[in-house]
Wavefront OBJ file of the C-alpha trace (Angstrom):
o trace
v 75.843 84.292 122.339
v 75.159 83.601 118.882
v 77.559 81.679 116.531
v 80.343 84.458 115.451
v 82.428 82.067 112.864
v 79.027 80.936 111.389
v 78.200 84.316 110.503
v 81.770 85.275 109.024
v 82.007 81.769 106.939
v 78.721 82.454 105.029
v 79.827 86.757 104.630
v 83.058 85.311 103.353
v 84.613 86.930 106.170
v 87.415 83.852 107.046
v 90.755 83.980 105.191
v 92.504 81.681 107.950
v 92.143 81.062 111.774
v 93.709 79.148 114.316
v 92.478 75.847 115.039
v 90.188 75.410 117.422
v 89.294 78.961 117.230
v 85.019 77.938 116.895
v 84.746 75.521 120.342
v 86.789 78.252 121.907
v 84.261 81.347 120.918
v 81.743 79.149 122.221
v 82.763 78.119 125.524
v 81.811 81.598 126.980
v 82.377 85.375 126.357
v 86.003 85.880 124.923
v 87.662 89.170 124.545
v 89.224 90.075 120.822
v 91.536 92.885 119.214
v 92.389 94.394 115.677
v 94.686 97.337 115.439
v 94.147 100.588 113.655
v 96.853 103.106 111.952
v 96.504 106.535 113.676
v 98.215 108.623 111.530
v 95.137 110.414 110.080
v 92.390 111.831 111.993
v 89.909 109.868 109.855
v 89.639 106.259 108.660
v 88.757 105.126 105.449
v 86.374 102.618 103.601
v 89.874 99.969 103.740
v 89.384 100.356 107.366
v 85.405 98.745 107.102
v 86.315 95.363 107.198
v 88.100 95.110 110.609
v 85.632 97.175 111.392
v 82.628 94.781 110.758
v 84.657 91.985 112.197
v 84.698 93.736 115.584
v 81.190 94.616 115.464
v 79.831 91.127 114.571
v 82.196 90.088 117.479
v 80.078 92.131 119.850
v 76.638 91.608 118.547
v 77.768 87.523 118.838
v 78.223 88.435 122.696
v 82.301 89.275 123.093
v 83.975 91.954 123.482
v 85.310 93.645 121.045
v 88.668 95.981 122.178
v 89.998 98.600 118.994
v 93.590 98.938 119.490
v 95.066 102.584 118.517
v 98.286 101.993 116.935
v 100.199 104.973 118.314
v 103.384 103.503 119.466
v 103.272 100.836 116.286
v 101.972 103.761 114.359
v 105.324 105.788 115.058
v 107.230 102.995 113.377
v 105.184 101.797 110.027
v 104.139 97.857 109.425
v 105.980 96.669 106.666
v 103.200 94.705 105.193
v 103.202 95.739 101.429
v 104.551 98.619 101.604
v 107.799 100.173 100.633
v 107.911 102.973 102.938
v 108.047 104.240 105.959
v 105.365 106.730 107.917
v 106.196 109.680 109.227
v 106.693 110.002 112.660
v 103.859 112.165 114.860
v 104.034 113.688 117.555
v 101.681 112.627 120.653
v 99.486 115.880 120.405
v 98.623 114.699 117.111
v 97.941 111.009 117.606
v 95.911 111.951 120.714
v 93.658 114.091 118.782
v 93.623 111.478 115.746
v 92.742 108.788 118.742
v 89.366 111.236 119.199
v 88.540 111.396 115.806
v 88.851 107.764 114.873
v 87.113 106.589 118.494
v 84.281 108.888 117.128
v 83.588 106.927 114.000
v 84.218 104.093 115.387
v 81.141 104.300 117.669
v 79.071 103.966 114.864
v 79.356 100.019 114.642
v 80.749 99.555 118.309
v 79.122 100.293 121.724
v 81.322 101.715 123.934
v 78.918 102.033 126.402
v 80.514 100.755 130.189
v 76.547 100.019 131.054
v 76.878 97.075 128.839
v 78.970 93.625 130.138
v 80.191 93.521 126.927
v 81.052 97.234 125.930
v 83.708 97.868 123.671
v 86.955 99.399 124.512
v 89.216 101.443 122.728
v 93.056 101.631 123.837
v 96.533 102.986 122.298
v 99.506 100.858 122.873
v 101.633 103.969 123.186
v 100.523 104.448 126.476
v 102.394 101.063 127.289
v 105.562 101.035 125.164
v 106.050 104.581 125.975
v 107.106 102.859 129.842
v 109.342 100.484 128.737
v 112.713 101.075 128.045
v 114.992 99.557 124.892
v 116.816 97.548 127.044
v 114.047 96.328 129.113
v 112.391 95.233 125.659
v 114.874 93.231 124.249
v 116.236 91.484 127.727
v 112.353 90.534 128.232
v 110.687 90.215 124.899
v 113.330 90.414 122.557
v 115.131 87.038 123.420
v 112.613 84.835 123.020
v 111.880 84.774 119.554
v 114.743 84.310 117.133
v 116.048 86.072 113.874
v 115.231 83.044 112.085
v 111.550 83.265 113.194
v 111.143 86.820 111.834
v 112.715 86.577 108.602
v 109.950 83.724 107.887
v 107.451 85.917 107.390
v 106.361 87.001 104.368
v 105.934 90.416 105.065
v 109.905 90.449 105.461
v 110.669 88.275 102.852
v 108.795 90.566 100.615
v 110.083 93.795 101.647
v 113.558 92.543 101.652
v 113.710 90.885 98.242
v 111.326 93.827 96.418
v 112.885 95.248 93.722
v 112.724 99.437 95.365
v 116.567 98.780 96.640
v 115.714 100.487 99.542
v 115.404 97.160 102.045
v 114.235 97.182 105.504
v 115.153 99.520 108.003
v 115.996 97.988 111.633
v 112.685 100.162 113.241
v 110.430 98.611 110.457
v 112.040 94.633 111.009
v 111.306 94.796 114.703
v 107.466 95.944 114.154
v 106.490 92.536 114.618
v 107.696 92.315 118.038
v 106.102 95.298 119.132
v 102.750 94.456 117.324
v 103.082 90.684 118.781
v 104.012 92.470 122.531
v 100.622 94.030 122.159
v 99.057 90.861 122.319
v 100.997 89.759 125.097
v 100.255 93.122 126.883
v 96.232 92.599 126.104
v 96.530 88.912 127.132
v 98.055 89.615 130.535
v 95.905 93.436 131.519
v 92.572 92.676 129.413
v 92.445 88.889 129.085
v 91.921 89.583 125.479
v 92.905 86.075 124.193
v 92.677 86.128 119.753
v 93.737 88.852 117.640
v 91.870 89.623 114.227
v 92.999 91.388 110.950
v 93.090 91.508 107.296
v 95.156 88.459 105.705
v 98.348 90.227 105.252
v 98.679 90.445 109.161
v 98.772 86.506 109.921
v 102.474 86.814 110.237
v 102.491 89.759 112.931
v 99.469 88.286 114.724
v 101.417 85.023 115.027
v 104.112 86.350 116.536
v 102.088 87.694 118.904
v 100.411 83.827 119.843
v 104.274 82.845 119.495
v 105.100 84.915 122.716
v 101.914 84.370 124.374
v 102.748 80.580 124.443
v 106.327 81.233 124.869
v 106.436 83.475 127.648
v 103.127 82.822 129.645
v 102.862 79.482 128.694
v 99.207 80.543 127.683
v 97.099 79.875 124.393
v 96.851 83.000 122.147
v 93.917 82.590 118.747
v 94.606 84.120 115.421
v 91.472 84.733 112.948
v 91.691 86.919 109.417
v 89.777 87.960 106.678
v 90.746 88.373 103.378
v 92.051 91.457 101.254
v 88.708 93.264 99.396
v 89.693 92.875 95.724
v 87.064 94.456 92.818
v 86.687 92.217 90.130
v 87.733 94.407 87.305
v 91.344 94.117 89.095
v 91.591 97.983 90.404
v 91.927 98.413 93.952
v 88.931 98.409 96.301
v 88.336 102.040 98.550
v 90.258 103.836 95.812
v 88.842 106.964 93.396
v 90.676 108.744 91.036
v 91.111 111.216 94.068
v 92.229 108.719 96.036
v 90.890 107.045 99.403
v 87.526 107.241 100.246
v 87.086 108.399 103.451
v 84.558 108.153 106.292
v 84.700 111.686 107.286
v 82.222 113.955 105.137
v 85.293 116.246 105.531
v 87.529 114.651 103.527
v 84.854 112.596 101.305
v 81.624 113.853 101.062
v 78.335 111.773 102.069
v 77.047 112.273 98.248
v 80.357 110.265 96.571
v 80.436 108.224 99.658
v 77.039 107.249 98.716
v 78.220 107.335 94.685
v 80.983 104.929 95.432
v 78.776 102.525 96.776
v 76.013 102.964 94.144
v 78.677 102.702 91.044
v 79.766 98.540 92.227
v 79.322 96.271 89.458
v 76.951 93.212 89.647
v 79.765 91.005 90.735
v 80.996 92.710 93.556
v 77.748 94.177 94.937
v 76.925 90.171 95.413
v 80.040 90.000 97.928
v 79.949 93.662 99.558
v 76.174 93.149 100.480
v 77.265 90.560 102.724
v 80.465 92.203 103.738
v 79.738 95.504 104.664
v 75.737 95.445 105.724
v 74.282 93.278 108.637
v 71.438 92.033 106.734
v 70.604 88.690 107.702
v 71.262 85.838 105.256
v 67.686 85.017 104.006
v 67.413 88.955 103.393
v 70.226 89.097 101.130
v 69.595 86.104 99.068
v 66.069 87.652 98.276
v 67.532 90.997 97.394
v 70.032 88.842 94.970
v 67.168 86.916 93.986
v 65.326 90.759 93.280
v 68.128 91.833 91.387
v 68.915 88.903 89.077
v 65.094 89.253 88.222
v 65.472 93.210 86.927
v 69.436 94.331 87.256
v 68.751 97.227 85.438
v 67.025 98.339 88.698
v 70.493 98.066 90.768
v 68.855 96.978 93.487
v 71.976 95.443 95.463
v 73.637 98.618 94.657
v 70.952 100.919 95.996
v 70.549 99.285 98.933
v 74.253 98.674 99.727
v 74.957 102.556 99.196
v 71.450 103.013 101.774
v 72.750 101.104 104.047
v 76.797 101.498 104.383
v 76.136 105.328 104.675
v 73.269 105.556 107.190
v 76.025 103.994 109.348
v 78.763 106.062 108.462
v 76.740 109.055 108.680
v 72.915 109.201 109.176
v 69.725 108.857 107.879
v 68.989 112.615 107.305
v 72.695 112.363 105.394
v 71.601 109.477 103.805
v 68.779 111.217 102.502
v 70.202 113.966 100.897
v 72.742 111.949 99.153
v 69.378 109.909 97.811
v 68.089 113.074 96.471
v 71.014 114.587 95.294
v 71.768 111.687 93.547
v 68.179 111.798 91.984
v 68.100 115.456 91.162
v 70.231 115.146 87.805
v 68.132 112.379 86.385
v 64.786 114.716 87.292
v 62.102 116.037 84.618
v 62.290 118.787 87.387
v 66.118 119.946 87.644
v 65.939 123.176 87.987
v 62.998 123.411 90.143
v 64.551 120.803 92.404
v 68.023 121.720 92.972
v 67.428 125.065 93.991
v 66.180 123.704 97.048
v 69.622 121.825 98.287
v 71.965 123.318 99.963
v 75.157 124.709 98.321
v 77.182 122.445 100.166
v 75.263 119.681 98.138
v 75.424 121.322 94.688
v 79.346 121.450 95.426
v 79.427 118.086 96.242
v 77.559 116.608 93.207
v 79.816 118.666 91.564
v 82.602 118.053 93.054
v 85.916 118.141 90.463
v 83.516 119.343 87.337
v 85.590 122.283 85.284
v 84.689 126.017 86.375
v 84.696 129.206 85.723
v 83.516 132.561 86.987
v 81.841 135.788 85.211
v 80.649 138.759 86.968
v 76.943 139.856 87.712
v 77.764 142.551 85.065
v 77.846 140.281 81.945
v 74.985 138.489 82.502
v 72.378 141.095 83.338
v 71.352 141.873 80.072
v 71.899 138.284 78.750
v 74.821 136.441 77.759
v 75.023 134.962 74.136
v 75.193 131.124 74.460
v 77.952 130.633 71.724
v 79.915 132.926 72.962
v 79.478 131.327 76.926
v 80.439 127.908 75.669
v 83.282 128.924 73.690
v 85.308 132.382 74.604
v 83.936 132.682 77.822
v 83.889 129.608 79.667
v 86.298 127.495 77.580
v 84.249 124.513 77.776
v 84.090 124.216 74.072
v 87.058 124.670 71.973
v 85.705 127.198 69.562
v 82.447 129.202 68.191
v 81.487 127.075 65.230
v 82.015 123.450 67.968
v 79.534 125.688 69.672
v 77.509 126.228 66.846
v 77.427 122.560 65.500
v 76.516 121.097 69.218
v 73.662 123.478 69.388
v 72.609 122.276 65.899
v 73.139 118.883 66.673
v 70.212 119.926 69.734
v 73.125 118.081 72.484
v 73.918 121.326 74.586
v 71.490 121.916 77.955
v 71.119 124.663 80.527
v 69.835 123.740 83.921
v 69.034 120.128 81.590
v 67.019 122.012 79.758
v 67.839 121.803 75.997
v 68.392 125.349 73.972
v 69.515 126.801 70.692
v 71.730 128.930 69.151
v 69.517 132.228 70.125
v 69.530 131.759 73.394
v 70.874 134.445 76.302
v 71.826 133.348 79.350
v 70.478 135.775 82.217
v 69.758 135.748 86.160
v 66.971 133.163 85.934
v 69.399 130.552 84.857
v 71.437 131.289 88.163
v 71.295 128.186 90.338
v 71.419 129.558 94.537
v 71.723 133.488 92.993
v 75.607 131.788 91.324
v 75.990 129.020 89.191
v 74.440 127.561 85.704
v 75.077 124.177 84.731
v 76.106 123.690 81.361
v 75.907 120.125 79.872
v 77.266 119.167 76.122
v 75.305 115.563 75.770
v 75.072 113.230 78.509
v 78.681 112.740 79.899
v 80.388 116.595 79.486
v 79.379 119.214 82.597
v 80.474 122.585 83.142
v 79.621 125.188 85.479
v 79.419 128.779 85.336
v 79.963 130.558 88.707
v 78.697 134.069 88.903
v 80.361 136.260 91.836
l 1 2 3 4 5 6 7 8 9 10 11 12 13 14 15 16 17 18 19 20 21 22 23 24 25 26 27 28 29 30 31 32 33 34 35 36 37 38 39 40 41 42 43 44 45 46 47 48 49 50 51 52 53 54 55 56 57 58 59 60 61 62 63 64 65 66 67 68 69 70 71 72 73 74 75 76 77 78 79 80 81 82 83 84 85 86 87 88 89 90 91 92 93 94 95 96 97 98 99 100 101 102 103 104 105 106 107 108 109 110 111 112 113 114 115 116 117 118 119 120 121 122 123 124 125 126 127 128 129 130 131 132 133 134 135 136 137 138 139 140 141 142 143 144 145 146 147 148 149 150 151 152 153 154 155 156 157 158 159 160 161 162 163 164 165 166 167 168 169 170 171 172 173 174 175 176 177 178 179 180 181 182 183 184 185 186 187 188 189 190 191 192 193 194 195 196 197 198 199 200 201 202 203 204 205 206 207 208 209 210 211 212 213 214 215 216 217 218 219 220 221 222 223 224 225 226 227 228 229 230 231 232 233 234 235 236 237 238 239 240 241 242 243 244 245 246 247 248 249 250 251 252 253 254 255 256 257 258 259 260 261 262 263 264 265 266 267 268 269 270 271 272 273 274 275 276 277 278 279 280 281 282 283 284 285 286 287 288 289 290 291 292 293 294 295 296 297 298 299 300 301 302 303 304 305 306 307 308 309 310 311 312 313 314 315 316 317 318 319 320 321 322 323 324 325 326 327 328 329 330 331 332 333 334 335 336 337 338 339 340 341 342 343 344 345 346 347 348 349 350 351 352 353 354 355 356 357 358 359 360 361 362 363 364 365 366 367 368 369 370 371 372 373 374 375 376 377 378 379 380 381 382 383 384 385 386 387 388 389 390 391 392 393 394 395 396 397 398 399 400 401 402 403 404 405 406 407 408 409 410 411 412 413 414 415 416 417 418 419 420 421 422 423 424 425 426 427 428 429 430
């Protein structure tokens, strides 16, 4: 086994732990859990964190068990938030349990072949046994009111300023996460629960039980919350989350998300969310420091985070997408992508469509820019930006005599129109 709190104290991986936590890990193999929200059928980059911590668990020799939250799920933690989820039904969280055991596998082993495999469980296939008045009669009465409105999580939610309080379902979720542990303690002999900082108060409640009811020894470790260091929130785009399913977020602005990290925070998310070793990562920061105009800690943290997620061939087609609109070679290059690909690098640019009619015998570019297409306010702002030389079709710079016809079509259907570096628009022939 190799040294698991080690590695996490040099990633900057350790918010707080219980004492004794390190001679404990290295006694012998150890079992560990984090819980994950199943109300979507994907997770997100938020998600990678707990994530990694599991996986370095296993490749330091435990074993790692991903808790499905669909009993916990049903109710909503009240950690920072200030409202409730909705409530699914099991059809739902079953198939959300597939989904999210799928990407999961891609920093786990779930293989049974292996002593110390990963496992993936859902505590509503516990609580869904027990009744209400089995759960407070045995669980409920040993920890006291006073206990619970300690934490900050309650504190927090009760005293915020939305009015709206805490509902009775959303106060007891501590009990019912901290029953989990006592549930894995007893059936798994899963003996520390991990999680971002903001859980320490549920975990504890769990250890609190452990030790009050079983007389046993429970182990709390966190991490701490990913900030970005221009203050916005990390695993946020203007769209929103960023997901792990190419569904929802494709591998290209997966990849883009990764590539765009400032200097600062590429220095802590190489560490995080890679499992290069140390001395590799203090060369690449070396590399970097050296030439930063090269982005090297970007480049390789975008390489690297979605090979994982995805694959190698997806990584590689994010790569050259990514490459393509920088190219002497645009045109010649991007016809050979996939559609799928074009949309995606894209993705969210202003559109509109024309019909194979009015571009067959060449389309005026003034009037494309302007009446057609909208993209430019008027005929002479037309006129001036082709003057000024700062309008491009396909990247390829043109003037004010210039027709647009069906060799400017991109896959037989689209022209990319570009008015200096930073304003697209696309042209969709149907």
């Amino acid at each position: 086994m190799s040294d698991f709190i080690r590695e996490l104290r040099w990633r900057g991986l350790i918010h707080d732990s219980t004492p004794g936590i390190d001679e404990f890990l290295k006694e012998k193999t150890r079992s560990a859990y984090i819980g994950f929200d199943p109300t979507s059928d994907s997770l997100h980059i938020g998600n990678l964190v707990p994530i990694m911590l599991l996986s370095h668990f296993q490749r330091s020799g435990h074993k790692p068990i991903a808790l499905i939250g669909g009993a916990t799920g049903m109710i909503g933690d009240p950690s920072g938030k200030s409202s409730e989820r909705n409530l699914l039904d099991e059809k739902t969280l079953r198939q959300n349990e597939l989904c999210l055991k799928k990407q999961l596998s891609s920093f786990l082993s779930f293989e049974a072949k292996s002593k110390n495999n990963a496992l993936l469980l859902n505590n509503y296939d516990w609580m869904k046994k027990i009744s209400f008045l089995e759960f407070i009669r045995d669980i409920g009465k040993h920890i006291t009111v006073n206990y619970m409105m300690s934490k900050d999580s309650v504190k927090n939610r009760i005293s915020s300023d939305s009015g709206n309080g805490m509902s009775f379902t959303e106060f007891t979720y501590q009990m019912v996460q901290g029953f989990d542990f006592l549930f894995l303690s007893r059936n798994n002999n899963c003996s520390i629960q991990m999680g971002g900082s903001d859980q320490w108060g549920n975990i504890t409640t769990g250890t609190e039980l452990i030790r009050r009811i079983d007389k046993g020894k429970g182990y709390a470790l966190t991490c701490p919350l990913i900030t970005k260091s221009d203050g916005s929130k990390f695993g946020k785009s203007e769209d929103g989350n960023i997901w792990l399913d190419s569904k929802k977020t494709s591998v290209y602005r997966f990849y883009q998300y990764w590539l765009n990290t400032s200097d600062v925070d590429a220095k802590n998310y190489i560490k995080i969310f890679t499992f290069l070793s140390k001395n590799a990562i203090e060369k690449l920061i070396v590399d970097h420091e050296a030439n930063p105009h090269l982005r090297i800690l970007q480049k390789k943290l975008a390489s690297e985070i979605t090979e994982i997620v995805h694959s190698a061939e997806e990584l590689n087609n994010a790569i050259k997408a990514s490459e393509i609109l920088f190219s002497k070679d645009f045109l010649k290059e991007i016809q050979e992508i996939d559609e799928q690909v074009f949309l995606d690098i894209f993705e969210g640019v202003a559109t509109c469509e024309i019909s194979e009619n009015e571009i067959k015998n060449g389309l005026d570019i003034i009037k494309s820019l302007s009446e057609i297409s909208g993209f430019l306010s008027s005929n002479s702002e037309a006129r001036r930006a082709l003057k000024e030389n700062s309008v491009s079709v396909n990247k390829t710079k043109v003037n004010e005599s210039y027709k647009l016809t069906n060799t400017d079509l991109i896959n037989n259907k689209y022209i990319v129109l570009n008015r200096g570096k930073k304003k697209t628009f696309i042209i969709k022939v149907k």
